[in-house]
N, C-alpha and C positions, 0 to 999 in steps of 0.2 A: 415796823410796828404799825399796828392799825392806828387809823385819825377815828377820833370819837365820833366825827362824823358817821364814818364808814361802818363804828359798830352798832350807831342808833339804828341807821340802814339796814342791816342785817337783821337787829330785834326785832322791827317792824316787819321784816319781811315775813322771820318764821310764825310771827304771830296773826300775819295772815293768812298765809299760804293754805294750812288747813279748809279754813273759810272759802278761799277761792278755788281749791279745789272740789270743793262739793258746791258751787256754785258751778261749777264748769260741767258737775255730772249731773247738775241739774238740767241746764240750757241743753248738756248735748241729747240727755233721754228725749227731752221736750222734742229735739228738732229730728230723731229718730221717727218719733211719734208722726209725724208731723209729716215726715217723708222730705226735711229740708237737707240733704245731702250735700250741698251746692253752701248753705250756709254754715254745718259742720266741717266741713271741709276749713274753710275761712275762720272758722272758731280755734282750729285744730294749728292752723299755720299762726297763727294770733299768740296762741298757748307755747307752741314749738321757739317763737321768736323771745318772746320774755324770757320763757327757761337757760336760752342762748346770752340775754343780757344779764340777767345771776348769775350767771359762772364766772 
């Protein structure tokens, strides 16, 4: 059985997630723009690693 902890955690998470996602499409167009490769990059291994700590 989940700890009530674990399922505030959860709420909070899908209740961001949205949000951070189009936050993330926002930084990564910008750094398109921008020609920061070097810094998407880093943005993308950032993103790849959190996804890995929610599962």
């Amino acid at each position: 059985m989940e700890s009530s902890q674990r399922a505030t955690e959860r709420s909070f998470a899908a209740t961001l997630a949205p949000q951070h996602r189009r936050w993330l499409a926002e930084q990564s167009a910008w750094l398109l723009q921008q020609g920061r490769f070097d810094a998407l990059e880093a943005l993308a291994a950032e993103w790849d690693d959190e996804e890995r700590d929610d599962a």
